[in-house]
C-alpha positions, 0 to 999 in steps of 0.5 A: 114682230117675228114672235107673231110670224112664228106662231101665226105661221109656224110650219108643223113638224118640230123635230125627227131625232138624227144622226145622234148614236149615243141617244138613249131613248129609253123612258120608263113610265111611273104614276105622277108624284109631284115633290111639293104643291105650289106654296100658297100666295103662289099669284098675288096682286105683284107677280100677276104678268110673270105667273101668267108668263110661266104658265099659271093660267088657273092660278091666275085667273082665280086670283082675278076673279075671286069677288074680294078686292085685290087691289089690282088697277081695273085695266090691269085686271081686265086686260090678265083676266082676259088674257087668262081666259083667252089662253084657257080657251073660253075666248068668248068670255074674254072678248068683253073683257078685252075690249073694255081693257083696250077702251080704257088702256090709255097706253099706245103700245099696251092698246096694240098688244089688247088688240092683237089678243083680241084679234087671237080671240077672234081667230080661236072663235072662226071670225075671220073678219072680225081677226082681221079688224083686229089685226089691223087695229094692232098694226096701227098702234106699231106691231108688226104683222104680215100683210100676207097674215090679213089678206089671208084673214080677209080671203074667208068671206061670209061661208062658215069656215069648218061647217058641214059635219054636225056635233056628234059626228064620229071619226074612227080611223087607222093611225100610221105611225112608224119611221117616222114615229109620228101618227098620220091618217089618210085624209080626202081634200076637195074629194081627192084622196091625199096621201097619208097627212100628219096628225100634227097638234103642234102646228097652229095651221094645217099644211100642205105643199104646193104640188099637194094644193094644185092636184087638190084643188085648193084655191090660193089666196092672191098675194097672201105670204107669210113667213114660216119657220122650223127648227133652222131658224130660216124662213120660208116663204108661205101662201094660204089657200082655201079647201071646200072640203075636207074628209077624216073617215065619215066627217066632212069639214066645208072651207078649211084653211091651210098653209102653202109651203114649198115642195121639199118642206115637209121632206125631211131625212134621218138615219133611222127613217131615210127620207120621208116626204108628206103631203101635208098636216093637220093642223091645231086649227082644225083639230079643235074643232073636235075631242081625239083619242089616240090609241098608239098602241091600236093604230088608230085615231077616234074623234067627236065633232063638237058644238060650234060655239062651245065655251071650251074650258073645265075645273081640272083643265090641263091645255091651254091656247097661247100663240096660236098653239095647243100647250099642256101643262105638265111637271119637270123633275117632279116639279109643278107646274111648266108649259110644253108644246102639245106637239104629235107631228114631232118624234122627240119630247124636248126640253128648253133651256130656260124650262131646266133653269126653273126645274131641279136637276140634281141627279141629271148628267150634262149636256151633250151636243146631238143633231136634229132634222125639221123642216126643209131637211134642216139640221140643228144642233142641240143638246142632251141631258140624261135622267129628266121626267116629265109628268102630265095628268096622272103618269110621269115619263123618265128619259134616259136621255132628252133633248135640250133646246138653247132657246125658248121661242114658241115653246115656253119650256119644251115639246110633248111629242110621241117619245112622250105621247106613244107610251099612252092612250091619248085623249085630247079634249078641246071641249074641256081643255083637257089631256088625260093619258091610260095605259091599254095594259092598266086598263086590260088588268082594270077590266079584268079585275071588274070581271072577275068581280061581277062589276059591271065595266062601264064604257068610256063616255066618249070613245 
């Protein structure tokens, strides 16, 4: 089941543009107008599996979990409302849900899909052992998932993974970010000083190279390989390994996972950045474990540890989990509501294919072919279209150009990388599920307006 291999392994960086001269990248920033609301009736009892596929996740778990009787088979509304609630982040309440749906789910190959939503659960909740049972339960009714997956799930032992720093700890660091333009932060493993690691959302495990793991001291897991894939489409091989310690600023994480990739896969080359080689990335894994804000404008990274255990989730959310990955939700052409890929380890924003298909683009000129560089120095072609917006929370960006993806695999219907993310202040909450954008310009002129008033200016809350 390669869809697994790529979400459970996938490598971190998505793209760096290159080689793409008659690339725009001129965006202009304007307050999020949606054309039209989803109608009403937008989920009902026979759209209920393709609404979730496309990404209405609220939409659908309130349709299930309103008290009055739509209708739906019980093992069908356990297994969506589930799987809701697992992708809203609150893979506590969607445990319970889960189990009943795979003890009263008399399909074969339906059981095999409940438990590997269950092992997703687990995973989300740093139950290592208990994924692993799960994994195996879904292998058993014919999905197939790599063995070097389950060894690896089985190799964290009894030690809490992510312990140490206690909620509330904070994080306020210098952010690198140029050629390429993605955030980066100066990272401790094992007490060794790593050089600068990339802030990377959009990578479901962290990653280091093997040169990297051997000075850092990271403890290979034996036999534990996976495939890991990037923009090429070709796999490369991935072992897993444990670190006892991991510092960002004043906040240390005790036995933290992480990818092993061979040296030279996370090298990558452009025109505009040359040749550019990390040690590794910071993973999504590891980021939930904290609320961010990323100022790009200050070059600087801000964290809050949060509680573990947490029921992740808020009435407004805008994030959602799928396939091991971080997902926003956000408008194409002004049109609600698309999932893309919350991606800070990749320069450009794309979009797919099948995403466009599904949003107007009148006004928006043809495709033409560009190149891109990911991992493992690799070169793809792609398209581009001109005149697309993408809005999240309260602004929404207009590219000149953006990139285009032919397929859709992981991505649902495009990346949101710092072509996007770099024009705001960014604030990640994985204790909301949120993603909320300001401007550092509209919050100089709100402050000064409030001076000039004699209001008191409050503080941010968090950071």
């Amino acid at each position: 089941m390669k869809a697994f291999r790529r979400a459970a392994a996938a490598a971190a960086l998505a793209a760096f543009v290159g080689g793409a001269c008659t690339f725009s990248r001129d965006v202009t920033v304007r307050s999020h107008l949606l054309m039209k609301p989803l109608p009403q009736g937008w989920v009902n009892s026979f759209n209920l599996e393709e609404r979730l596929k496309l990404g209405y996740v609220p939409e659908v778990a309130a349709f299930l979990a309103s008290t009055a009787d739509k209708g739906v088979e019980r093992t069908r509304t356990l297994k969506v409302l589930g799987q809701a609630l697992l992708e809203k982040g609150d893979a506590r309440a969607a445990v319970p849900l889960l189990e009943r749906a795979f003890a009263e789910e008399g399909r074969f190959s339906e059981r095999g899909q409940v438990a590997w939503l269950l092992a997703q659960a687990h995973y989300w909740l740093d139950d290592f052992s208990e994924s692993a049972r799960w994994v195996e339960v879904a292998r058993s009714h014919g999905l197939i998932l790599p063995d070097g997956w389950l060894a690896f799930l089985r190799s964290a032992g009894p030690e809490p993974i992510y312990g140490g720093a206690v909620a509330g700890t904070r994080i306020n660091e210098l952010m690198a970010f140029s050629k390429p333009r993605v955030p980066r932060v100066t990272v401790k493993v094992n007490d060794v000083e790593s050089e600068q690691m990339v802030f990377d959302t959009g990578a479901s495990i962290s990653l280091l190279t093997e040169s990297a793991a051997r000075r850092l001291g990271i403890e290979v897991v034996p036999g534990a390989k996976a495939g890991a894939y990037g923009l090429h489409r070709v796999e490369i091989e991935m072992g897993f390994g444990w670190a006892k310690n991991v510092r960002i600023g004043t906040a240390i994480l005790t036995h933290v996972p992480f990818g092993i990739l061979p040296d030279g896969a996370l090298t990558f080359g452009s025109e505009a950045s040359g040749q550019v080689r990390f040690d590794g990335v910071l993973g999504a894994d590891l980021l939930k474990e904290f609320d961010w804000s990323l100022r790009y404008q200050e070059r600087r990274i801000l964290g809050v540890r949060l509680e573990k255990g947490l029921r992740r989730g808020s009435p407004n959310q805008n994030l959602f989990f799928r396939r091991l990955k971080p997902m926003v939700r956000a408008s194409l052409n002004q049109t609600p509501w698309f999932l893309f890929l919350l991606d800070t380890g990749s320069e450009p924003t794309i979009v797919t294919r099948s995403g466009l298909m599904r949003a107007p683009t009148k006004g928006s000129e043809a495709s033409y072919p560009m190149t891109l560089e990911g991992i493992g120095k690799s070169r793809v072609s792609w398209g581009k279209l001109s005149n697309v917006t993408v809005g999240v929370e309260k602004y929404m960006v207009q590219f000149a150009d953006i990139v285009v993806k032919e397929d859709a695999e992981g991505l649902e219907d495009g990346i949101l990388g710092s072509s996007f993310l770099a024009n705001f202040d960014v604030t990640v909450r994985f204790s909301t599920m949120t993603v909320s954008l300001d401007r550092p310009l509209d919050r100089f002129l709100k402050a000064q307006e409030l001076q000039e008033t004699g209001a008191p200016i409050v503080p941010p809350s968090l950071f």
